[in-house]
N, C-alpha and C positions, 0 to 999 in steps of 0.2 A: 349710357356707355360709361359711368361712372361708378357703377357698382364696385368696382375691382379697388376701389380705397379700402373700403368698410372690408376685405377681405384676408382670411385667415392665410392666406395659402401665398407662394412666393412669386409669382407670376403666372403669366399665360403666352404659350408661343418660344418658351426660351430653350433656345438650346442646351443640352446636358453640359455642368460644368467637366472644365479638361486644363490640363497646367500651361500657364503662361510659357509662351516661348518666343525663342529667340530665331525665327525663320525665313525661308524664302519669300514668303506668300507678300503679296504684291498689297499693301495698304494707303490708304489715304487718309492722313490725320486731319480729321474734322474740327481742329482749334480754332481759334479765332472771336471774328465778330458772328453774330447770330441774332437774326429778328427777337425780337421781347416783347412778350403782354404781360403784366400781370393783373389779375383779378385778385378781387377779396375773396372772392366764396368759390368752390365749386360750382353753385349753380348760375352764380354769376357769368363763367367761364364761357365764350360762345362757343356754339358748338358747330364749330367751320374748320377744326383741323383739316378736313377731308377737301377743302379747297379754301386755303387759308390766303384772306388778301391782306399782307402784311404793312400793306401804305398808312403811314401815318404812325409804327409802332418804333419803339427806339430799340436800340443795339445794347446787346452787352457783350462781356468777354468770357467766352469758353477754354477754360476751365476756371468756374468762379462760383461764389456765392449770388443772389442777388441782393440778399443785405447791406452788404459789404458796395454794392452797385450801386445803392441808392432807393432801395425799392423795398421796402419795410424796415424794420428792426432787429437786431442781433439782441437774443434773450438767454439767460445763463441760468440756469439752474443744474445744483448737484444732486441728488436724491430726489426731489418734487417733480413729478409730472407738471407743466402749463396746461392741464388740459385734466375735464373728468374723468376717475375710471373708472370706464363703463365697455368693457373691448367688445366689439371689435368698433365703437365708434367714436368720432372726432368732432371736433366743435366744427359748426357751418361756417364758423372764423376760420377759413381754411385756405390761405393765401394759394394760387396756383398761377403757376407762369409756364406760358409758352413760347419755344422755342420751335424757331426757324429758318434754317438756310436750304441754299441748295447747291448739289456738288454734281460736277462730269463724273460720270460712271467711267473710268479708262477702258479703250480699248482690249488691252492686255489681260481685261478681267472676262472675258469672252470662254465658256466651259467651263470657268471656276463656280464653286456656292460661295456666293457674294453675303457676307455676313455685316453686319453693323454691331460694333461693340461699345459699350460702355461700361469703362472702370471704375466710376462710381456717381452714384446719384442718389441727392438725401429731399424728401424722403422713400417717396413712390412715383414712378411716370410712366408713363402711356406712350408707344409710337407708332407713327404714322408713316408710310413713305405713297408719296407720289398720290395723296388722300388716302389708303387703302390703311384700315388699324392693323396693326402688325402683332400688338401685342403688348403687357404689361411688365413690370416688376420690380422688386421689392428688395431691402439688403443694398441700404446706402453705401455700406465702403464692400459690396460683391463687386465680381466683374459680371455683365448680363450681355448676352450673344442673341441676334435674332436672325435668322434666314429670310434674306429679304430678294433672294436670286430671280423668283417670279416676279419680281415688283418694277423691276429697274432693265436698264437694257444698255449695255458695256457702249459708249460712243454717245449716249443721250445725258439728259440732264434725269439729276432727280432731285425732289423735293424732300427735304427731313423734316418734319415736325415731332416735337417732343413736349409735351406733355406733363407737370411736374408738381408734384403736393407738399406740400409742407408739413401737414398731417396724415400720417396712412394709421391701418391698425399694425403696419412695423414699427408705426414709432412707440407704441406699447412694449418691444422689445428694444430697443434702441434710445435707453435713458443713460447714455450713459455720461460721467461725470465732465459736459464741455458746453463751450455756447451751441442752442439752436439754430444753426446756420441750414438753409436751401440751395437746391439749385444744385446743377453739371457741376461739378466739383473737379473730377479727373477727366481726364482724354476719354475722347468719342475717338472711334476708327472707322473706316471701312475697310472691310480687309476682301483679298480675293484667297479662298482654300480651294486645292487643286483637289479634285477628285482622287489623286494616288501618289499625294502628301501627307505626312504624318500631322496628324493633329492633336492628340496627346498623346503625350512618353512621359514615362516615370524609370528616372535612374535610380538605380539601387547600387551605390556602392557603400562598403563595406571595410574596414579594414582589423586587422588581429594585432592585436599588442605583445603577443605573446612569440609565432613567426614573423612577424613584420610583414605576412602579404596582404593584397588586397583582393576582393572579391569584385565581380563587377557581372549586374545584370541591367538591361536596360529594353523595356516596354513600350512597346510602340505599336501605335492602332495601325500603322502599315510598315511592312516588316523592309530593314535596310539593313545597311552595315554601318558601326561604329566604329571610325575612325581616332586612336589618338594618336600621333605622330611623336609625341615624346616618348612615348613610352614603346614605340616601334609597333602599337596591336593595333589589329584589323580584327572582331567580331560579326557576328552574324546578333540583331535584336533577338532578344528571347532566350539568351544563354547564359548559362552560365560561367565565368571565366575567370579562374585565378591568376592574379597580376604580382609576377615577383617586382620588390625591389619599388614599391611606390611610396610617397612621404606621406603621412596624414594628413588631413586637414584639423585644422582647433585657432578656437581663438588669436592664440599666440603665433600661431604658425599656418597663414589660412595658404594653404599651399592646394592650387586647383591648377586643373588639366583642362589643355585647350582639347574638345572632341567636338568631330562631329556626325551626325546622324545622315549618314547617304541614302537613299528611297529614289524611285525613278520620279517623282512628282517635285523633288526638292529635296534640299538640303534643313538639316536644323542642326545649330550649333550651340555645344553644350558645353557648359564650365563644372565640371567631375572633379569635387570634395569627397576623397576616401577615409570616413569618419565612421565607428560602430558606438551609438549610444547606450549602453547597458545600465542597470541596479544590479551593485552586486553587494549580497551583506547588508542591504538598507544601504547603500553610497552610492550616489549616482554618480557614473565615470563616463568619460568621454577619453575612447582608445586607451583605456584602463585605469586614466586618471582619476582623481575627486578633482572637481570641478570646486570651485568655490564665486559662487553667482555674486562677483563686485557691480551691480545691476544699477537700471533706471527705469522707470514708466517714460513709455513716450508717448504723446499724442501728438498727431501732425498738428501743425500749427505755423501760422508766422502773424504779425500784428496787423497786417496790412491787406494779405488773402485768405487768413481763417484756413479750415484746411486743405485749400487749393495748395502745394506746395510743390513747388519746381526741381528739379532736377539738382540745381545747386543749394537748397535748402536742405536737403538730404544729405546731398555732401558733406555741406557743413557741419547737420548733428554729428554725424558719422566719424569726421575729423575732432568734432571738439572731445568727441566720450573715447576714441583711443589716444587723443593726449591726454587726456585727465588719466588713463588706467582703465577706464568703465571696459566691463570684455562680457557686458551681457546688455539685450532690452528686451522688457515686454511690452510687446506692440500692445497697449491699453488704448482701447477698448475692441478692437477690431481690426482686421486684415491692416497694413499698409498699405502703400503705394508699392506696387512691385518691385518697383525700381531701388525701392528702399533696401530689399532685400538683396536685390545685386553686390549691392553696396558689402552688404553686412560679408556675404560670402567673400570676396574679394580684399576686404580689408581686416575682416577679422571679428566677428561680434558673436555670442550666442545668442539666440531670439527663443523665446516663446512665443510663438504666434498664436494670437485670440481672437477667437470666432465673435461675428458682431453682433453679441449680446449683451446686454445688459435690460435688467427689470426692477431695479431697486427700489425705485415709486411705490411699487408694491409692498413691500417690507417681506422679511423671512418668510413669514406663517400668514395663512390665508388670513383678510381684511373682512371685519365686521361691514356685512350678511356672509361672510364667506367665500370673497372674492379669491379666489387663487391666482398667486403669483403665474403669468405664464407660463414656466417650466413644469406649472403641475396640473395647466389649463389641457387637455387633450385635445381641443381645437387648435393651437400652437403647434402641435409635435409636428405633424409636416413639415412647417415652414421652418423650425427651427434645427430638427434634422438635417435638410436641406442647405442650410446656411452652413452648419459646419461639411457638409459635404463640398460645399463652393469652398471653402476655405482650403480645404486637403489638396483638392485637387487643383487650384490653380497655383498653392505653393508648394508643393509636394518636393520639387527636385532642389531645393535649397540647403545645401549642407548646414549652414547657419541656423536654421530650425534643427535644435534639438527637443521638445518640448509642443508639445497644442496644448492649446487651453478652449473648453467649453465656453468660457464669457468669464464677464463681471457681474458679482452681484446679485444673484438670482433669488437667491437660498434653493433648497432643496427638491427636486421633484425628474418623476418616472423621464421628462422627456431630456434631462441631461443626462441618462442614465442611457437613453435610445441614444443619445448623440457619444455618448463616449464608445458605446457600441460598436456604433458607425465607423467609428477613426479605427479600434482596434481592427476592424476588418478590411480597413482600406490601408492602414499603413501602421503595422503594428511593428514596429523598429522604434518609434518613437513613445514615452512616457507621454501620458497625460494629464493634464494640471486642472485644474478645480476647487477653487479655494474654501467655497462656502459648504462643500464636503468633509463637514466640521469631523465626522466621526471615520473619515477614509473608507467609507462602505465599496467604492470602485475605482476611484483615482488611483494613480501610482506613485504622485508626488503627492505629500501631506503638504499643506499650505495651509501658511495665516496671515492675517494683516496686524499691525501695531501692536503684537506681542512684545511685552517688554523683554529685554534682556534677561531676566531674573524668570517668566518665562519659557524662552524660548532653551534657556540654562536648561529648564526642567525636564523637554521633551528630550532634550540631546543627549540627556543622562537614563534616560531609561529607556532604553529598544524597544517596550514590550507594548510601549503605545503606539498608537496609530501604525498597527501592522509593523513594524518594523522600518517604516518608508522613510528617505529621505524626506528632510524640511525644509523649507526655505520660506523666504519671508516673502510673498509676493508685492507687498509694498510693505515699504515701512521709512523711518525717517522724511516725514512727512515736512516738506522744503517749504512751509508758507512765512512767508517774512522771513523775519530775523531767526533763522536758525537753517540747519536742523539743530539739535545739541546732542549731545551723551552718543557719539557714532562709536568713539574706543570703548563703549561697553560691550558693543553688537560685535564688535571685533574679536573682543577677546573670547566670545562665546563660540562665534562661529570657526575660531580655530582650534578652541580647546575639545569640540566635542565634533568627530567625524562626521556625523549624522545631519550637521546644522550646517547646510549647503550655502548659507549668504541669502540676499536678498535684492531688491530692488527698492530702489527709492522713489518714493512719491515727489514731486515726477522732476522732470526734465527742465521741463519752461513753462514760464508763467505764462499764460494765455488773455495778456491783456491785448485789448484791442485797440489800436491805433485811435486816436479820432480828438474831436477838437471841444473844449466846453466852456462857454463865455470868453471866446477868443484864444486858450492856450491849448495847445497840445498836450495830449495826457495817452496815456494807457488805461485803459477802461473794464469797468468790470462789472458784477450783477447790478444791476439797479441807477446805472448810467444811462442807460436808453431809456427807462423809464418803464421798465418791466412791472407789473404787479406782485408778480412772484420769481424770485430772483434766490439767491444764496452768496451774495454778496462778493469780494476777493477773496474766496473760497478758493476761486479760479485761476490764483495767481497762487502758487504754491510750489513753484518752478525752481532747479539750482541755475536755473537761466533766467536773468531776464528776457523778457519780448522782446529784444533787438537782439536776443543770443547772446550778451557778454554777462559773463559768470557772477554772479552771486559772491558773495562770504563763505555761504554755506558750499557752495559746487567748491573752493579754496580748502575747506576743510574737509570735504569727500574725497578729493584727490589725495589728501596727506594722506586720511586715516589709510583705504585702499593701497597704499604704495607697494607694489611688486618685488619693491625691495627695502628692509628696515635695516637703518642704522641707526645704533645706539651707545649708548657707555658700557663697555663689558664689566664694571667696577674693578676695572683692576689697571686703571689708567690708562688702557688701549678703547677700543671701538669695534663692536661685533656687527657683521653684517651677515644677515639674513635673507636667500633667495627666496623667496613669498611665489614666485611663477609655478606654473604650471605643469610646464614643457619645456622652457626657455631656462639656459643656463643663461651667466652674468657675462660671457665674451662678447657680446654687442655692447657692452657698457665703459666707458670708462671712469676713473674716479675722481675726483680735487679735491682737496682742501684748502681751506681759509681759516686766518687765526685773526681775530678782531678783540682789541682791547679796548675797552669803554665806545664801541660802536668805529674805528678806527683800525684800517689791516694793517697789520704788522707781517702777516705771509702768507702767500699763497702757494700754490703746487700741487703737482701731481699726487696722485695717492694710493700708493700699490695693494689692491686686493688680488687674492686668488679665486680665479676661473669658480662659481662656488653651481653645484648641480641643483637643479630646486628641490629645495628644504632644506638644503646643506648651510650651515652656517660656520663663519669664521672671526676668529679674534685676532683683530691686529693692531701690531704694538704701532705705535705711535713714529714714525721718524725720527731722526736725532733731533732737528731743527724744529721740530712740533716740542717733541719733547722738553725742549729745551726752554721753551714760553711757558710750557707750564710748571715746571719747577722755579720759575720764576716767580710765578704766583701773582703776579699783578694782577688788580682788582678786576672785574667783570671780564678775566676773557673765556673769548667761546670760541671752541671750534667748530668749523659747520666741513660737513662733508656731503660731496652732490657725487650724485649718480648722473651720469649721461647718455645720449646715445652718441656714440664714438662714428656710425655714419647714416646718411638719412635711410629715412625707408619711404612707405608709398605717404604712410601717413603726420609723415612729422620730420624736421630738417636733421641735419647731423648738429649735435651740443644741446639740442630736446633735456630739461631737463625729466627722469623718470623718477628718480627718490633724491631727500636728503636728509642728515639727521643735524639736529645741534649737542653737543656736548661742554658743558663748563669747566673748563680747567682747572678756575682757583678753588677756591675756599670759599662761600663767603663770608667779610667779613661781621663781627659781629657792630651793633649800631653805633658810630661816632657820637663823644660825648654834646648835647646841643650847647652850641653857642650863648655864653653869654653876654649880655648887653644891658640896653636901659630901658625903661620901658616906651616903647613904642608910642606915637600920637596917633590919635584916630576918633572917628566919633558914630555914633551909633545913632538910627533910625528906625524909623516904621518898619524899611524895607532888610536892614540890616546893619552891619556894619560899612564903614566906607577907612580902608587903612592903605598907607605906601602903593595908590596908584588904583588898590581894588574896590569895586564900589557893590555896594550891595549882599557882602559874604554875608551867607547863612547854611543854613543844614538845607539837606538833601535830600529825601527818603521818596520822590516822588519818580515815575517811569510813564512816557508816554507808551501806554500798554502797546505791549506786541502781540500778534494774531495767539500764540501760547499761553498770553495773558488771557486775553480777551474771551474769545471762544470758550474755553473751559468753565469758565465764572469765575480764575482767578482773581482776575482785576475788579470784578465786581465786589469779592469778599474783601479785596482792601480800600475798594470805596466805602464800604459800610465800614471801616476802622478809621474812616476818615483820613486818608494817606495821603489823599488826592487834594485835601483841601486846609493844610498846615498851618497853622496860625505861631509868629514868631514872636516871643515876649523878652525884654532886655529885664532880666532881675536884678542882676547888679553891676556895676562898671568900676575901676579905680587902681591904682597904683599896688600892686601887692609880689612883694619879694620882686624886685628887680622886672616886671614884665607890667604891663595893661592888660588887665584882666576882666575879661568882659564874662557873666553869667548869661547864658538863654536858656529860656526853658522854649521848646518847641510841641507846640500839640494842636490833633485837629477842635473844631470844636465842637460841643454836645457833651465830650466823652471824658471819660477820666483816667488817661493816661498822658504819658508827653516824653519828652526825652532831653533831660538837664545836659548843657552842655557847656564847659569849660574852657574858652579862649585865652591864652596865653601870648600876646603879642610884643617881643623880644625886638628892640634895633641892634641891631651889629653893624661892623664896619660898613659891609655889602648891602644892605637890606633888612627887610624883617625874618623872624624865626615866629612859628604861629607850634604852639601845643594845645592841639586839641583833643580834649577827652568829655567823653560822653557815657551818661546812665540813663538807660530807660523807668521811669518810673510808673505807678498805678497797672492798671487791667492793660497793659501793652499789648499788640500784636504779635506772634509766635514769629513772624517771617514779613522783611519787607523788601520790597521792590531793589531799593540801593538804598546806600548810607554814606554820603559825603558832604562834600562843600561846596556852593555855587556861587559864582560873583561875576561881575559885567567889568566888559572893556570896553574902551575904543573900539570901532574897528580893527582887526586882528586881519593882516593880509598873510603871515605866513608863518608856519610852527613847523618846528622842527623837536625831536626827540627820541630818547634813547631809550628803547623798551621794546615792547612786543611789536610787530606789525609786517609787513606792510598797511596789511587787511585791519579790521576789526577783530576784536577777543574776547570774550567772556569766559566765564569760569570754564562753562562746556564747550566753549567750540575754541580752542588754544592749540589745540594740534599743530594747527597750520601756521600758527603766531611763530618767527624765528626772534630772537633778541638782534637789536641791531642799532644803529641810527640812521632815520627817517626825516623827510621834510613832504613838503605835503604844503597845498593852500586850503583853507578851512571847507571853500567847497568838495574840494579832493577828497575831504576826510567824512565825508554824506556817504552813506548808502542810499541809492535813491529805490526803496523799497517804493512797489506801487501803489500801497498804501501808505504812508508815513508812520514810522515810530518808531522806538527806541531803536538808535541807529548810533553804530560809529565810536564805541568805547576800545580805547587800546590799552588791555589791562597789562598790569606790573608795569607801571614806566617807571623808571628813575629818575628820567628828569625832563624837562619839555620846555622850550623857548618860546612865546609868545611875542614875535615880532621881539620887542626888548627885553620883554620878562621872562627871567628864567627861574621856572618852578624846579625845584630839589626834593625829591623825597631823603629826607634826614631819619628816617628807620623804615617801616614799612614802607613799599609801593605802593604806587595809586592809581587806577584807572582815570584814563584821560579821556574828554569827552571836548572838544569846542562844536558849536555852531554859531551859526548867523541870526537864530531862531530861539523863541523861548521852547520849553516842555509842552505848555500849551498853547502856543501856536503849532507846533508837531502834533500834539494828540487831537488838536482840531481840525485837521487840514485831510481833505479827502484823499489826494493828488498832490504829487511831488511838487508841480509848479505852484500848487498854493503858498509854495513856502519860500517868501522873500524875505531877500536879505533886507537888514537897515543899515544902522551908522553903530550900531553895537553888537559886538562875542559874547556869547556866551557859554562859561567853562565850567564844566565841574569835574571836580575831581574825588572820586569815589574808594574811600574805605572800602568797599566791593560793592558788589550786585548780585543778584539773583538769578541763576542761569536761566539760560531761551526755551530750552529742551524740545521739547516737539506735545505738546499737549493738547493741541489745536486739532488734531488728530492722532492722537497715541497716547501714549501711557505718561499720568503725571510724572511732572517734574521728579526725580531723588532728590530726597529729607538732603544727600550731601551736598547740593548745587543749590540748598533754597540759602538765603541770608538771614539767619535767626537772630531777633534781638537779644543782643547781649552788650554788656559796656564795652568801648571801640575808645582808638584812642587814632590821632595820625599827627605826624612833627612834619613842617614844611618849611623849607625856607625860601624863600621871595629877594630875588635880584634883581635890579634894575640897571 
């Protein structure tokens, strides 16, 4: 009875798919507690479904993993199979658990077809009711329907058992990039369908940009009337009807109508989005618009139920990506949770919805003997046809879905060519996306992943490729650690060139897993449970962390995207730019703030005109604004915030939406330094030790970040020895009024180093340190950073006046405002889930350490403290590894080397790397 693993095809016994609704029909949600077996093997498995005595088996919780329960292991791989390819079979390592409860059939479900449904189950299972096999199926995030009306008797008990694999031969299509997680995942139902109640409708509305009407047809397997009451119509199913005088639906304005579907069997109630998705020109428009996709990948997820995900988990993404600005997702890798989609229609998202494929394990092009990727395997095409069929039709009526996508990852072949087929003839309103459709042979959206900028430039500039079609980046800006970087490159492309629709960001949330390792709590990733074959924090590559609070990077997503830009018009006013869609600027109100050396001197309202999107305006300044800045005192800025002037569904009223900064003064040019005597201090193995700092020396090292790492960046500067500096004192002594200390800094083996010139000056206040530096011999082209490091005390609290809240680096500053900050040193962690280079707040001017207060005396300096050396960061698996002691430590960096995204995307720019060259930085030191 176990044959149907090893099977090509999508079940047995299942009812035709039909769209998710919202109906009379009488159900019983099958949640909860539920009998549990699991075995090892399939053949291990008894074979007593058919009268199963469940004494002595323990309980789990429906909807769940069983990993996540206690009952194997959660294993991550992105690309690799766990398992031979060999389709259509699986290793006899083949975990299977069963489920069983048993439910009262109601009453009330007396002449209905009594159905059993399930909204998703990974990988394959089997069911049973009342012993009798009911039937199989396959397509872990499908919904799967069985007629179980002979089986059961409305007033009786009946028995469920469920049946469930870990390995089928769907999981050969189902690689896609998250943990291996099993087991009931979404809601089981019982549902009662009345013999002359509708059971699938597909609404078709419509609307014209051009007359402002709307179109409205609406399909139903048993014919009713559509009622909407706002709009005063009463139709007949099946017609067609033009609607004066109704609003669109979009993004920005998700404006839906309460209807519903009358039939003598029941009622069905529908939420009618009147939206027409068109290409016109190669421009994909929605209600005549260009859309521009400010996107995310989402995979369901949460740390603690993997992707069993609730009701308010949903909400949640939902709430964080329209306060961030996000106004698109692509459900990666497969259908959501329907519920999800409610959400998007109602609050406002555009969706690409993706069929649940993925075959990557396979590589592009068939595998030496000639193994072909599924898609080009012709024993798949059923079931994978089939899959996108389940997909159309149980989300079809979603206005939010403008877009399908065939899957992820496939490469090439006949059977996504049958499935794009398929969608045109089931619902051809909407464009179809296909990414690995490198040359656009049948897609209608041209798609790529981690195109660079300079790229993605090229396609936008000439129409004559890939058919003419819109682009858009289906992932890109790949969120792992510390970054994304260079997102205003992608910016500027996708506005300058019509064609280059925007893109989606990899991804959403990091997908570490809750759990505990030698006593601490951690977020967990490949190679934690002790996988053999794993891909590491590959899996954490989220603008969310696993508890959902935002990233650095999601900080500087939200800048770059902002709806509305303010800037310096260069002509001593402030230009503000509507970047929206649909949406003019009268929900917005404006302020301003004038801050001198991090201190307000005024605030106030700030009058913009009403501006229509695209429209932009230049406005002068106020008298009282004005007036600060013909003043000219040093460091001021004005910052100007957009608002929302009153709440909406998804964010309170004073939300902020945009802001800009603009500098008022001048700056000025470098105050002459300080003269004094020379300073006392004495030098060491580990460095210098001068006026309270112990330890100062050169910098050049970075505990690599995943853009390091991954690419072999970090590798190429371990072989230049960066990583392992060796500091030599060449000369020390009294020279023109300062203590002048020589170091020459180099790793060792190699014949380079970098001479460096300490200057250490007493003044009234403290010290003045002039430090200049030359690289000499066979040097590295680019390193890491370049500054100064030295130990304290214990440091409880820094404060400073520079960029922040957040962290900044060269490429991710967008979101950096000038200001003053305080902050305790843990404050100032990103607790990436892996560790590493974390928590620089570049251009500061100046920064208090508890009593020390650092000055940049010409250039700015990147500010960095921890509790932790570099290498205790770059050795620490897990954030908890990393305890504090009874010393800070600070460096303060001449620059560094941007984050960028290379860990999955295009290297670093030559403009963002740090090339050696001689550097110089003046500091002065207060205590």
């Amino acid at each position: 009875m176990s044959d149907y693993v090893e099977d090509f095809g999508s079940g047995a016994n299942l009812l035709p798919p039909r769209s998710w609704l919202d109906d009379d029909a009488r159900r019983v949600p099958l949640g909860g507690e539920w009998s549990f077996r699991l075995s090892p093997t399939v053949a291990t498995a008894p074979d007593d479904l058919t009268d199963p005595d469940t004494t002595g088996w323990d309980t789990i919780t429906v909807p769940g993993h069983w990993q996540l329960s206690g009952y194997g292991k959660p294993a991550y791989t992105n690309v690799v199979y766990p398992f031979p390819l060999e389709p259509p079979y699986v290793p006899t390592d083949n975990p299977t658990g069963d489920y069983v409860r048993t439910v009262t059939v109601p009453d009330d479900f007396a002449g209905a077809r009594i159905v059993l449904r399930f909204e998703g189950v990974d990988s394959r299972f089997a069911v049973y009711v009342n012993g009798e096999w009911v039937g199989w199926s396959s397509g872990s995030r499908l919904a799967s329907e069985f007629d179980i009306t002979e089986l059961v008797a409305p007033g009786n008990e009946a028995q469920i058992a469920v049946r469930v694999h870990q390995w089928s031969a769907g999981s050969y299509v189902e690689d896609q990039d998250m943990w291996w997680l099993s087991g009931i995942f979404r809601e089981v139902n019982l549902l009662a369908l009345r013999p002359d109640a509708p059971t699938d409708v597909f609404v078709k509305a419509a609307w014209d940009h051009v007359d402002g009407a709307g179109t409205l047809l609406v399909e139903s397997d048993v014919a009713g009337t559509v009622s909407i009451p706002e709009l005063g119509l009463e139709v007949p199913t099946g017609e067609h009807t033009r609607v004066e005088g109704v609003q669109p639906w979009s993004a920005e304005v998700p404006r839906l109508y309460d209807a519903v579907l009358r039939t003598a069997g029941g009622d069905v109630r529908l939420r009618i989005g009147f939206r027409t998705v068109a290409i016109v020109d190669g421009i994909f428009t929605v209600n005549g618009n260009r859309v521009l996709f400010n996107g995310v990948n989402r995979h369901e997820f949460h740390p603690d139920r993997g992707r069993a995900v609730t009701e308010q988990d949903m909400l949640d993404d939902v709430l964080i990506m329209k306060r961030a600005g996000i106004n698109a997702v692509r459900t990666s890798h497969y259908p959501p949770h329907p519920h999800f989609l409610q959400l998007c229609d109602e609050y406002g998202l555009y969706v690409i919805d993706e069929c649940d494929l993925e075959s990557h394990g396979f590589g592009y092009e068939p595998q030496p003997p000639k193994l072909p990727n599924p898609v080009m395997d012709e024993r798949f095409r059923d079931d994978l046809v089939h899959r996108m069929r389940r997909t159309v039709h149980r989300d079809k009526n979603h206005p939010s879905i403008v877009i399908w996508s065939l899957g992820n990852e496939c490469g090439m072949g006949d059977n996504l060519k049958a499935m794009y087929d398929l969608v045109k003839e089931l619902d051809p309103s909407r464009p179809v996306h296909y990414e690995r459709d490198t040359e656009a042979e049948f897609v209608d959206i041209y798609s790529r992943m981690y195109a660079s900028p300079e790229q993605c430039a090229e396609i936008g500039a000439d129409t004559s490729k890939y058919r003419n079609l819109p682009y858009i980046l289906c992932e890109y800006g790949h969120a792992m650690g510390n970054g994304p970087g260079g997102l205003l490159d992608y910016r500027e492309v996708f506005e300058k060139y019509p064609r280059c629709q925007g893109g989606f960001i990899w991804e959403f949330i990091d997908h570490g897993l809750r759990t505990t390792i030698d006593g601490r709590e951690v977020y967990a990733y490949g190679g934690d449970f002790g996988e053999s074959i794993h891909d590491g924090n590959f899996v954490c590559d989220g603008l969310l962390f696993p508890d959902r609070t935002p990233s650095p990077g999601m900080h500087e997503f939200i800048k770059v995207i902002e709806p509305v830009r303010i800037v310096a018009d260069g002509n001593g006013g402030v230009t503000v730019t509507n970047h929206y869609e649909v949406l003019d600027t009268s929900h917005l109100v404006f302020t301003a703030r004038v801050e001198v050396e991090g201190e307000l001197v005024e605030s106030s309202a700030f009058s913009v005109p009403v501006l229509a999107p695209g429209e932009s305006a230049s406005v002068e300044l106020p008298p009282a604004l004005d007036k600060l800045r013909a003043e000219g005192r040093p460091e001021t800025w004005l910052t100007v915030t957009a608002e929302l002037a009153e709440a909406t569904s998804w964010a309170d009223a004073g939300h902020r939406i945009a802001w800009g900064q603009v500098r008022l003064d001048e700056p000025a040019a470098s105050a002459p330094v300080l003269t004094g005597t020379p300073a006392a201090g004495t030098t060491g193995v580990n460095g210098i030790d001068v006026a309270g700092l112990k330890n100062v020396r050169l910098d050049v090292w970075r505990a690599p970040i995943d853009n390091d790492a991954i690419p072999g960046v970090a590798d190429a500067w371990r072989e230049q020895g960066l990583h392992r500096v060796q500091h030599r004192i060449v000369s020390q002594g009294e020279n023109d009024g300062a203590w002048e200390v020589v170091t020459r800094t180099a790793p060792p083996a190699l014949q380079w180093g970098l001479r460096a010139t300490w200057r250490w000056t007493a003044v009234e206040d403290g010290v003045v340190l002039q430090l200049s530096l030359v690289p000499e011999g066979l040097f590295p082209e680019v390193l890491p950073r370049l500054g100064i490091t030295f130990e304290l005390p214990k440091v409880q609290q820094v404060e400073w006046f520079g960029t922040g809240p957040n962290e900044a680096y060269v490429d991710t500053r967008a979101a950096a405002a000038v200001g003053k900050y305080t902050a305790t040193v843990a404050e100032l962690q990103t607790p990436y889930v892996r560790p590493q280079e974390n928590g620089q707040r570049i251009d500061t001017r100046w920064a208090k350490l508890d009593a020390l207060r650092i000055e940049a005396a010409d250039d700015l300096f990147g500010l960095t403290v921890r509790d932790w050396t570099t290498q205790d960061l770059e050795s620490a698996k897990h954030t908890p590894d990393l305890v504090p002691g009874d010393t800070t430590y600070v460096t303060l960096d001449i620059a560094q080397t941007g984050v960028g995204t290379a860990a999955c995307g295009p290297a670093l720019p030559d403009r963002d790397k740090l090339k050696t060259t001689p550097a110089h930085l003046t500091l002065h030191f207060t205590n």
